[in-house]
C-alpha positions in Angstrom: 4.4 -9.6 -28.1 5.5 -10.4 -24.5 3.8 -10.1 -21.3 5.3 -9.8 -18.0 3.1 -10.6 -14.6 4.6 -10.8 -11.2 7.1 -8.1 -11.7 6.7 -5.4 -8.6 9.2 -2.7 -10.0 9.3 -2.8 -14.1 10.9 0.3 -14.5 13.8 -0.7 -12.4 13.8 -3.5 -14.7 13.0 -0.9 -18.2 10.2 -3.1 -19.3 9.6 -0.6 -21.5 10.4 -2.1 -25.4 7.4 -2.1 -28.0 6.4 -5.5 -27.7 6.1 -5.3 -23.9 2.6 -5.3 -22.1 2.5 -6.4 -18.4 0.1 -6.4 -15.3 1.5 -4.0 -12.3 1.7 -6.0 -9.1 1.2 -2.2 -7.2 -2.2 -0.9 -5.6 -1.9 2.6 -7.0 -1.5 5.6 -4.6 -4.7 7.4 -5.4 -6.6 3.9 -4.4 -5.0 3.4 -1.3 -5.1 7.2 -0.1 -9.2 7.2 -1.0 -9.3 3.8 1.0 -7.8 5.4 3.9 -10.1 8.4 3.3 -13.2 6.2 3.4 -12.0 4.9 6.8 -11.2 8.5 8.4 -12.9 11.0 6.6 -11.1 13.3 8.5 -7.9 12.5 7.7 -5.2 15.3 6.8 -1.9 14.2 8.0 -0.3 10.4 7.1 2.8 9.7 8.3 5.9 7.1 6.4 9.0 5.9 7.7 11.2 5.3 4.5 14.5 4.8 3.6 15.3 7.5 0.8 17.5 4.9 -1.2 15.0 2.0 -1.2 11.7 4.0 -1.6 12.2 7.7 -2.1 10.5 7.7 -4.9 7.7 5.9 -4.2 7.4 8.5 -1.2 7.7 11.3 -3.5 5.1 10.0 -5.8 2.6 9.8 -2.6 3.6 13.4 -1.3 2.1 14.2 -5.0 -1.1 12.2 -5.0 -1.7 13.3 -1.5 -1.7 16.7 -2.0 -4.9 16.1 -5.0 -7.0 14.9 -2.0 -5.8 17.0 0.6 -3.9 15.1 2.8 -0.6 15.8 3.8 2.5 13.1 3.8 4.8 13.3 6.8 8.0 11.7 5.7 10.4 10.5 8.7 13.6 8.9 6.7 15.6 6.4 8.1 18.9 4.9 7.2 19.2 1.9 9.7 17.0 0.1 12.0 18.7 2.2 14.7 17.1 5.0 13.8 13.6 4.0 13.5 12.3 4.4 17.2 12.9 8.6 17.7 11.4 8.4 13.9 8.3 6.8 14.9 7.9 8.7 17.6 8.1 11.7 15.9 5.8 10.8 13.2 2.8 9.4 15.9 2.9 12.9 18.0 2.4 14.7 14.4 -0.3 12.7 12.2 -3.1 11.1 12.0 -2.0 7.4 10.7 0.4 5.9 9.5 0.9 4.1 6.1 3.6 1.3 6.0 5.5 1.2 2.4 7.3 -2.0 1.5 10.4 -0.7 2.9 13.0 -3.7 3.6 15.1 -0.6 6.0 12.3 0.0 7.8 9.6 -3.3 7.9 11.5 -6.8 9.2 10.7 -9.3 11.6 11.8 -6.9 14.5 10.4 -4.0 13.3 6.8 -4.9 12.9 5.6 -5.9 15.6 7.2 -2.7 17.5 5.7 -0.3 15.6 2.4 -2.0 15.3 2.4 -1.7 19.4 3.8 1.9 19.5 1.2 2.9 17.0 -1.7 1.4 18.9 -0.2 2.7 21.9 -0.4 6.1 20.6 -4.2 5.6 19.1 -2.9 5.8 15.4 -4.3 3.5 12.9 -1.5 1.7 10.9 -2.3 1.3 7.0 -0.4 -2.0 5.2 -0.1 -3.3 2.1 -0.3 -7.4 3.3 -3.2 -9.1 5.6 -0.4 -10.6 7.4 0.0 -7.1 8.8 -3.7 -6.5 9.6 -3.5 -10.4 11.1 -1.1 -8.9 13.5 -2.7 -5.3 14.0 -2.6 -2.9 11.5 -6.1 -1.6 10.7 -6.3 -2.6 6.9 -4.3 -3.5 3.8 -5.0 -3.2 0.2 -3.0 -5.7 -1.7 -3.1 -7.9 -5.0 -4.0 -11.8 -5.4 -1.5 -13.3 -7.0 -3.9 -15.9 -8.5 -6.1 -13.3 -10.2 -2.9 -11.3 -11.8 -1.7 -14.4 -13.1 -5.8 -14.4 -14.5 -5.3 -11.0 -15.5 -1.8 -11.5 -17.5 -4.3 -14.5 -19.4 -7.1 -12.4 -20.3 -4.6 -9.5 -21.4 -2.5 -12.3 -23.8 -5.7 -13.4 -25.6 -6.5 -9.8 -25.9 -3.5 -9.2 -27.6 -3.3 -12.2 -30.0 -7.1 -11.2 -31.1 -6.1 -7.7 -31.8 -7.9 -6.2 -29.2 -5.3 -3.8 -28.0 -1.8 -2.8 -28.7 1.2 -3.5 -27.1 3.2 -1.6 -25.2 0.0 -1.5 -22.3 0.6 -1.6 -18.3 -2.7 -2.5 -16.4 -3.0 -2.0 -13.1 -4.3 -4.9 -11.7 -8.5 -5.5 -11.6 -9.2 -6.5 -7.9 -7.5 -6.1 -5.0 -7.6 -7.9 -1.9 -9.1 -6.2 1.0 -8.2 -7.0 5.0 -9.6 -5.5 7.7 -9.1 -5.6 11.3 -12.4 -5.4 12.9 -10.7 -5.7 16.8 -8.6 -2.8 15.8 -10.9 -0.7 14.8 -12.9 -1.3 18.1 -10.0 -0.3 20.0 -9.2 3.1 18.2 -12.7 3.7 18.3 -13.2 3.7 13.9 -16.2 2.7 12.8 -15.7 0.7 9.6 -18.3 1.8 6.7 -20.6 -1.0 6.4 -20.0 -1.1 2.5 -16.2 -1.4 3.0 -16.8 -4.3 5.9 -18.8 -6.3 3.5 -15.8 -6.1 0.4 -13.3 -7.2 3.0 -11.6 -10.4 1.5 -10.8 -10.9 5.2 -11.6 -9.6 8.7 -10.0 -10.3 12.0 
């Protein structure tokens, strides 16, 4: 048996022989759209810049999962940096927030900070997938502790060896790491859910 941690795409990779079990280093869809739900309850429309080549299907797979909880995905695709201002402006005149996906097109040094501002600006919440993000002004981030994968991958090897399960398994991970931005929220006027406040690995 093998097992593979710290791998963010393994199908791009086809980790996908017999002997292979692995932890997943992504927050599944359905978790982060229910967070987001938790936070605006009224929520219908989420907006994504993406670059079709680099995360299509990512974007596809959220348009899917949206749709079960009844929230719409507005998809603005971009194919250069150039074209991400008339994108985001677009998007912040026709949702309700907007979810950053690990997008190297559309998310650099540059980028950021811009459409953290414009976003504010507007009174949209921005969901991220880092607390440097939510450091910097996003609203909140669900991501994954690297530490407690690499915990994970441990507990799912022993498991193994002792015959517990079977290989091929995926697990997605356990515990993810929750940041909130408690300034932000006071500015767009969200009140945080006191249960949700109290999980937060991190406020700001």
């Amino acid at each position: 048996p093998v097992v593979y941690c710290m791998v963010l795409d393994p199908e791009k990779y086809d980790l996908s022989a017999s002997n292979l079990s692995g932890i997943s280093l992504e927050v599944p869809l359905e978790q982060q759209l229910s967070t987001m739900r938790t936070v605006l309850p009224k929520l219908k429309r989420v907006g994504v810049l993406y670059d079709p080549s680099k995360t299509g299907r990512l974007v596809q797979e959220a348009s899917a999962m949206a749709k079960q909880q009844n929230i719409r995905i507005v998809a603005q695709a971009v194919s250069s940096e150039r074209e991400l201002p008339p994108a985001l402006r677009a998007l912040l005149s026709d949702v309700d927030a907007i979810w950053l996906a690990p997008d190297t097109t559309v998310l650099n040094d540059e980028s950021l900070p811009y459409i953290l501002q414009e976003s504010l600006d507007a009174n949209r919440p921005v969901f991220g997938f880092s607390s440097e993000f939510v450091k910097r002004g996003a609203l909140l981030s669900l991501s994954v502790n690297y530490k407690e994968i690499g915990k994970q991958a441990a507990r799912l090897a022993k498991r193994i060896l002792d015959r517990q399960v079977t290989t091929p398994l995926r697990a997605a991970p356990d515990r993810f790491h929750l940041a909130i931005n408690l300034r932000t929220a006071r500015f767009l006027g969200i009140d945080i859910p006191p249960d949700l406040e109290r999980r937060a690995d991190e406020r700001y």
